[in-house]
N, C-alpha and C positions, 0 to 999 in steps of 0.2 A: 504494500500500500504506500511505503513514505517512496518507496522508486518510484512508482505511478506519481503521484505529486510534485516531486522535485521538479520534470519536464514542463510540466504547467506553472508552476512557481516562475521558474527559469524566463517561457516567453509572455509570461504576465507583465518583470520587468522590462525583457524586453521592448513591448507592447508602449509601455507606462513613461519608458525611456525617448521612443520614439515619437510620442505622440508629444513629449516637454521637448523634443528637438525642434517641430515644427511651430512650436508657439513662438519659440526661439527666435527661428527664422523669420516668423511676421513681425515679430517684437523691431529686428533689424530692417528688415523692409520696413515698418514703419520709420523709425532713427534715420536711414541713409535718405527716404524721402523726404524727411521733417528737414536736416539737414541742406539738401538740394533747396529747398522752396526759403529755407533763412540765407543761404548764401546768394539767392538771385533776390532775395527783400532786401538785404544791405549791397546788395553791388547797384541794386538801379536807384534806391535810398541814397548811396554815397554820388553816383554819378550825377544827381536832380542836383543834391548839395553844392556839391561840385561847380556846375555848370553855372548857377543861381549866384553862389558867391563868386565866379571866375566876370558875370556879368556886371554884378555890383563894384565890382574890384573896379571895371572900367568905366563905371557911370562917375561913379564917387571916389574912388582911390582908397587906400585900407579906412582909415579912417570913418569913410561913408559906410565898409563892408561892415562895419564894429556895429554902425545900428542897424541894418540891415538884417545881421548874423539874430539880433538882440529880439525884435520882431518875426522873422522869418525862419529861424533856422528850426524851432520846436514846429509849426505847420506842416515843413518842410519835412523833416522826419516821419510825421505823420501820415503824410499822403497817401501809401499805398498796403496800409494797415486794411484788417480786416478782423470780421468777428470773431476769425479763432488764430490771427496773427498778429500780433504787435512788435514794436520795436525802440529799442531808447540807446543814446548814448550816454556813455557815462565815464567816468574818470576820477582819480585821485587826487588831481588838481583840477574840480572843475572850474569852468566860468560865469556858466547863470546854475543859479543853486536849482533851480528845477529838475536837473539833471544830477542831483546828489545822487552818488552808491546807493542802495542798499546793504542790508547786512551779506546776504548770499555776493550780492555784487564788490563788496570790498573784500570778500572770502577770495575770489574768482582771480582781483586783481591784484590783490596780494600774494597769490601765485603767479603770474603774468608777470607781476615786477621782480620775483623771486628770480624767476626764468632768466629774466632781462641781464637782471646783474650777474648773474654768473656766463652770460652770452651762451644759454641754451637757446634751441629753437621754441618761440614759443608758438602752441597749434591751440585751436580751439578747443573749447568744452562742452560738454554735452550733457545735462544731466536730466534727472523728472523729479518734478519734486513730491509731495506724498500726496497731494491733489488730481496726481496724473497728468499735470502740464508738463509738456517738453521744454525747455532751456535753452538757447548756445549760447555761448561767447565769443566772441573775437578779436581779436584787437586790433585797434587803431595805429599805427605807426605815422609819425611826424613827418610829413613830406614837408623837401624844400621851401615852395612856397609857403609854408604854415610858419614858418617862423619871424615873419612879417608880420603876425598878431601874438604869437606862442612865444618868440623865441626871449632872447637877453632884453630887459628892460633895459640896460645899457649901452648897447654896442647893434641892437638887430632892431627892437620897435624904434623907430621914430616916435619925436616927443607928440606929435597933433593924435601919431594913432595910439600912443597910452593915455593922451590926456583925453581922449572918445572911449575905450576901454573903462578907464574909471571911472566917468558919466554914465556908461551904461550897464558897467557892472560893478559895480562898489568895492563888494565883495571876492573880486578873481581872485582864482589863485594857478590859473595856466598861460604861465610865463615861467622862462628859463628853461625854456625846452631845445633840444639840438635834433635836426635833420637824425631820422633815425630813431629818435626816442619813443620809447610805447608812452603812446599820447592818450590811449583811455582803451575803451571796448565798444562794442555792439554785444545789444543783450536782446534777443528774438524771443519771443514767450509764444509758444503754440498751445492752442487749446482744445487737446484732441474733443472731438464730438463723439 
């Protein structure tokens, strides 16, 4: 009798094993596509930004882009959110507080900057939190021209665009940044249905 049993025991796990493989796999099919649809949210998010401030840059000069950015850039962000995707930037030095960390989100970049300082690669994150929303993270890196508002109070902003900066943001605290620098994150929150 326990011979008889043991063969059924056996492909029970089997059975039990295969069937937690394939949950698996949709678990991942869902991640690798939650992923795809946040990296085309922040690539045409970052490209509108982009464009919008590369325009104002030439209407008004950094200076103009300061209110501009101040007005515009939270809308701007917003654009092509939806009901089970959104999207925020965010940073350890930010500039308009709107855009404060979170707790998870200073967990996130205090890895990123861990990263940073020892010149590891840093890659995106992926998490769910216990509500069942999916997560990522990615980071921001300082381009060139960013340091025209970002960079040395004393040698890169010119004084009209810190004296437009402090007008419109009191409170900054991103400046002193160099080409290169992890300048913040993108944080995509999906909300699976």
């Amino acid at each position: 009798m326990k011979k008889q049993l043991f063969p059924a025991f056996i492909l029970c796990c089997v059975m039990i094993l295969s069937c937690n493989n394939k949950s698996d796999d949709t678990g991942d099919l869902n991640k690798a596509a939650f992923i795809a649809k946040a990296d085309s949210l922040i690539s045409i998010t970052f490209d509108t930004l982009k464009s919008s401030l590369i325009r104002a840059i030439g209407e008004n000069n950094y200076e103009g882009a300061i209110a501009f950015c101040n007005v515009a850039a939270s809308p701007l962000t917003n654009t092509y959110i939806s009901d089970e995707m959104t999207i925020k930037r965010t940073s350890d030095k930010y500039r308009n507080p709107s855009n404060a960390p979170d707790s998870t989100e200073q967990r996130i970049m205090a890895t990123f900057l861990q990263l940073k300082s020892t010149q590891q690669v840093i890659k995106p994150v992926f998490e769910e939190d216990q509500l069942g929303k999916y997560h990522y993270f990615k980071p921001i890196i300082l381009q060139a021209m960013c340091v025209n508002c970002h960079g040395s109070k004393t040698n890169q902003i010119q004084p009209a665009v810190w004296q437009s900066i402090q007008r419109n943001y009191p409170g900054d605290l991103a400046f002193d940044y160099k080409e290169g620098d992890l300048r913040g994150m993108w944080h995509v929150i999906f909300s699976k249905k």
